[in-house]
C-alpha positions in Angstrom: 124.3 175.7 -114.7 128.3 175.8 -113.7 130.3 173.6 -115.7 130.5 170.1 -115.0 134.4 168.3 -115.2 134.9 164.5 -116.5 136.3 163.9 -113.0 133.0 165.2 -111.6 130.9 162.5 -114.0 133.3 159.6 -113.1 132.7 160.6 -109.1 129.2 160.6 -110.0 129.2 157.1 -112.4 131.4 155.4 -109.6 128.3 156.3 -106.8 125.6 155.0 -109.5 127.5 151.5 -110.8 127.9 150.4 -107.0 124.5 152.1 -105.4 127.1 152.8 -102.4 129.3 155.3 -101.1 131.2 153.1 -99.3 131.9 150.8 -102.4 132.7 153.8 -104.2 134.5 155.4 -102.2 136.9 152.4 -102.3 136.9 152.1 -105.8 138.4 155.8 -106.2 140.3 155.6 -103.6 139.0 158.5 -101.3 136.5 158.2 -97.9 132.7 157.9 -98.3 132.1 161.2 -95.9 133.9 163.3 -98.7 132.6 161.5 -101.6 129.3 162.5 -100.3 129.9 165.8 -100.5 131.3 165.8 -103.9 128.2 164.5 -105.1 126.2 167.7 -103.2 128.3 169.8 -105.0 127.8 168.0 -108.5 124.1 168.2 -107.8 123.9 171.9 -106.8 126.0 172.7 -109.8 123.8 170.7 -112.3 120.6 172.2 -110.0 119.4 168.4 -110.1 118.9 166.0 -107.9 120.5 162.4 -108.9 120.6 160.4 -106.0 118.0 159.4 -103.4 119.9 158.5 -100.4 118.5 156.9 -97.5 120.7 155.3 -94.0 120.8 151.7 -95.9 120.8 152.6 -99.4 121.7 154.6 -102.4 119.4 154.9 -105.4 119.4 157.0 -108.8 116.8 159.4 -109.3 114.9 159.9 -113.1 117.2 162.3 -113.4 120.0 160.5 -112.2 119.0 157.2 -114.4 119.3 159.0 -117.6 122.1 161.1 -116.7 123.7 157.5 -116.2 122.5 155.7 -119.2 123.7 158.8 -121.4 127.1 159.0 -119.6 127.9 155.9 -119.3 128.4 154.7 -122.8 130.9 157.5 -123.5 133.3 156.3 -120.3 133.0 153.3 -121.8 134.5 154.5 -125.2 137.2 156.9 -123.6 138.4 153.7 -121.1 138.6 151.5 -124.4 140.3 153.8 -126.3 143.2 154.2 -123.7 142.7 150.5 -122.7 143.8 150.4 -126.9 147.1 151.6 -126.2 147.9 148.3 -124.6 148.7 147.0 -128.1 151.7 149.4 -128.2 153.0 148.3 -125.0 153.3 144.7 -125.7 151.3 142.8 -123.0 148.0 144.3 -121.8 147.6 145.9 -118.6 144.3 147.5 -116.9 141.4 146.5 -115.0 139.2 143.7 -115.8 135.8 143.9 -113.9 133.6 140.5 -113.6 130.2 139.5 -112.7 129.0 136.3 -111.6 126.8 134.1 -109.3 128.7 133.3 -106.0 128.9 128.9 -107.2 130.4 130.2 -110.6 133.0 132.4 -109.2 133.3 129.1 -106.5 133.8 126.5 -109.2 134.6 128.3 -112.2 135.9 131.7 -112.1 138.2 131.8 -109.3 140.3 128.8 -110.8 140.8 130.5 -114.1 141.4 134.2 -112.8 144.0 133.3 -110.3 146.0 131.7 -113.0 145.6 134.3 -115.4 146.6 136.8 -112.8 150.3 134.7 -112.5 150.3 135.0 -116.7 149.1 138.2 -116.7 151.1 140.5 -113.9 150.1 143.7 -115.0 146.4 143.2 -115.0 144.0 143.4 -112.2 140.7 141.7 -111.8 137.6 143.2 -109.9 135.0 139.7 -109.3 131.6 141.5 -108.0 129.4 138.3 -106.5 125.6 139.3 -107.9 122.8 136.8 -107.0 120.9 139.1 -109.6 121.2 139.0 -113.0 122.9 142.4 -113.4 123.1 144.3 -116.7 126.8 144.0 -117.0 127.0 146.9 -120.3 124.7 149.6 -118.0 126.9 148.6 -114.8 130.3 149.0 -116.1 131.2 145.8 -116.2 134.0 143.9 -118.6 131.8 140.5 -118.6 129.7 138.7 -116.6 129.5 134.6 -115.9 126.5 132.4 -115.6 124.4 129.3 -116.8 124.3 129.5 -120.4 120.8 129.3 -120.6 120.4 132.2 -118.6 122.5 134.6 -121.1 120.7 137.2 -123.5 121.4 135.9 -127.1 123.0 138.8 -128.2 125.7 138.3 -126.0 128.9 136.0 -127.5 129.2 133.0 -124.3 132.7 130.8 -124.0 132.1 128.1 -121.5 134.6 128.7 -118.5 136.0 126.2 -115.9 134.8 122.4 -116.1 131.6 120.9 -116.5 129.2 120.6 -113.6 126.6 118.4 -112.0 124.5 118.8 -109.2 123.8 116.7 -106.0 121.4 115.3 -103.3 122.7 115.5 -100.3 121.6 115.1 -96.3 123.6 114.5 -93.1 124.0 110.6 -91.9 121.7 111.9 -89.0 119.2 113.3 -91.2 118.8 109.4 -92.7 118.4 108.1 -89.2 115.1 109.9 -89.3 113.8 109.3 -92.8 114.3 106.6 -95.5 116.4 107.4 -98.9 114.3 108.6 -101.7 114.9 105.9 -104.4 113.5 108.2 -107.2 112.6 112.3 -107.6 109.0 111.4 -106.7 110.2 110.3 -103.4 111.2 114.0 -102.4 107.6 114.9 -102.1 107.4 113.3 -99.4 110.8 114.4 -97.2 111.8 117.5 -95.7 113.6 119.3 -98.1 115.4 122.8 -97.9 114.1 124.8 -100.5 116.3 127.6 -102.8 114.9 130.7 -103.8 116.3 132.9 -106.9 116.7 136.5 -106.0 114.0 136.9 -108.3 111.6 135.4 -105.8 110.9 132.1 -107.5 111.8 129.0 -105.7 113.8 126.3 -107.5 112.3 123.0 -108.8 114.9 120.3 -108.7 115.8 119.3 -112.1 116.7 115.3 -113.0 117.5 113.3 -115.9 118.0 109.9 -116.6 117.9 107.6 -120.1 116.4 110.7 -121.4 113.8 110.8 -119.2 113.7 114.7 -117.5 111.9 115.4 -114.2 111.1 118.8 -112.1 110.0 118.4 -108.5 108.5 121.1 -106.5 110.2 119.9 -103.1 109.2 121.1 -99.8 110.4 121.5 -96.2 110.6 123.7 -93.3 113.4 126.1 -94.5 113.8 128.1 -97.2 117.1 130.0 -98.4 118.8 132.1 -100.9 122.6 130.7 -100.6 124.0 127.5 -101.5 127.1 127.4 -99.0 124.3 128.0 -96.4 121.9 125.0 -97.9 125.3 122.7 -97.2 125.6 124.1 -93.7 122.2 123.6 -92.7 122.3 119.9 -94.3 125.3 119.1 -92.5 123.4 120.3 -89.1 120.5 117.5 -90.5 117.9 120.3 -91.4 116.9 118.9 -94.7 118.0 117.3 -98.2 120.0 119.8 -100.1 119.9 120.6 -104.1 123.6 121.5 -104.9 126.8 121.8 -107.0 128.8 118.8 -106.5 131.9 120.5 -106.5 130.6 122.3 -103.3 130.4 118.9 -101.7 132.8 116.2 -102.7 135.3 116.4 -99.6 132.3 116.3 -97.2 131.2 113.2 -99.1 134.6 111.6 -99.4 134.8 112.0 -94.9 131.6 111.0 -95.0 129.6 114.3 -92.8 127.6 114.3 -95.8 125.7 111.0 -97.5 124.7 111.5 -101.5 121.2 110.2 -103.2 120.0 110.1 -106.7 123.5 110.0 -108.0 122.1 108.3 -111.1 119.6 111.0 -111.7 122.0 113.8 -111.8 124.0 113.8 -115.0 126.8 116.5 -116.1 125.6 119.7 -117.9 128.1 122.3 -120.0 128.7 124.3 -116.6 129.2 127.9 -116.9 129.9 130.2 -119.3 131.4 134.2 -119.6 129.9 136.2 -121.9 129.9 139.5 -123.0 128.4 142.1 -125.6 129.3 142.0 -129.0 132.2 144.4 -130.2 134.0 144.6 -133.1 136.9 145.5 -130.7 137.4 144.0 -127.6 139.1 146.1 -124.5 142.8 144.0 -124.7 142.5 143.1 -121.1 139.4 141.0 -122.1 140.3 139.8 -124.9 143.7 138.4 -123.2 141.1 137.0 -120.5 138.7 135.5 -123.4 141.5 133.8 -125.4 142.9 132.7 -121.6 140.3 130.9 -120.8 139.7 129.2 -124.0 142.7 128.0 -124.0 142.4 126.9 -120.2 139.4 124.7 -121.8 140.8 123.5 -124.7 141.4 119.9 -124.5 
């Protein structure tokens, strides 16, 4: 086996974080057409196959997957160590990668980074929009946001942006055609459009009121897997829509859109960023973590 450079291993952990040449490509700043070639070359040195490539995706081979899960640890050392050096310049400077739901970085994230961005001129920020729940250490990532009750508990969580609530909302058309459900119960029996989790499961609509918590399996003639989409297709009077009520208050307040069950949708903590547990935080994190703590401190 010829000898393999660092460069050659960041080419090849760039290609595996991303699962595309294109996004890659971008990322190091050279064309997909010649990063693919690089990577022949790094697999006919090595005399391994890593990737499996097909016209619509890139995947990791065994090989590749442990090559990866080896690697990628020890990047993640050299970056922090130079990402260390910050304290010597005075402010922190570097990358910052994030990884959230596309509501979060909507009504949380976004908020908070472009205002760190203004305090913070040196720093860049990277927000990747994952309907999965990604492994944010294994895909290179700084720090991911979500629901706190979705986050592994040996991850440290600060909640992020303000607290949240969701709402039940339909077109003034849609109520022309059927009567306004005066409790959950009553969804049963209206069209509904449904949201399913990238996992496959479809949501139950969650309610609460005088301690009192309900789940409804709704139904209805369309299913999707984005919220900004559920909004648009209640606005065209497909169905009752489950969302964020930050997503919908200026349709409400003109009226396009007509709310129900306000009294059964109470506020929850919101979102939160989290990240592994390290007895030294990369500085452009930490700046980040102690940003937005202070961003939520009363």
């Amino acid at each position: 086996m010829r000898r393999i450079d660092p460069a050659d291993l960041a080419t090849f952990l760039a290609v595996a974080r991303h699962r595309s040449f294109r996004a890659a490509a971008a990322e190091l700043g050279v064309s997909p057409s010649a990063l693919s070639h690089s990577l022949r070359a790094i697999e006919e040195r090595l005399g391994v196959r890593l990737l499996n490539r097909t016209t619509r995706s890139v995947g990791l081979t065994e090989a590749g997957e442990r090559l990866f899960a080896r690697v990628s640890p020890a990047f993640r050392d050299i970056n922090d160590a130079i990402e260390d050096l910050n304290a010597f310049r005075g402010r922190p400077m570097g990358t910052l990668r994030l990884n959230t739901a596309r509501q979060a970085a909507q009504l949380a994230v976004l908020p908070v980074v472009n205002r760190f961005l203004a305090a913070f001129p040196d720093i860049r920020v990277e927000v990747v929009i994952d309907s999965a729940f990604s492994d944010i250490v294994g895909e290179g990532f700084d720090a991911g946001v979500r629901f706190g009750e979705a986050i592994a508990g040996d991850m440290i969580a600060v909640p992020i942006g303000p607290r949240q609530r969701s709402a039940v909302v339909a077109s003034p058309e849609y109520f022309q055609r059927h009567d306004r459900p005066r409790s959950p119960h009553d969804l049963r029996n209206l069209p509904c459009i449904r949201y399913r989790f990238a996992s496959g499961a479809l949501y139950r609509w969650e309610f609460e009121r005088g301690g009192a918590e309900v789940e409804v399996e709704v139904d209805g003639p369309l299913t999707l897997n984005e919220q900004d989409v559920m909004v648009d297709c209640a606005l065209a009077g497909a169905g009752l829509a489950y969302v964020f009520e930050g997503q919908v208050e200026a349709l409400l307040a003109e009226g396009r859109l007509i709310r129900v069950l306000e009294d059964w949708c109470p506020y929850y903590p919101g979102f939160f960023l989290y990240y592994p547990s390290r007895r030294q935080l990369p500085p452009v994190l930490r700046a980040f973590v102690d940003f937005t703590k202070a961003a939520a401190a009363p």
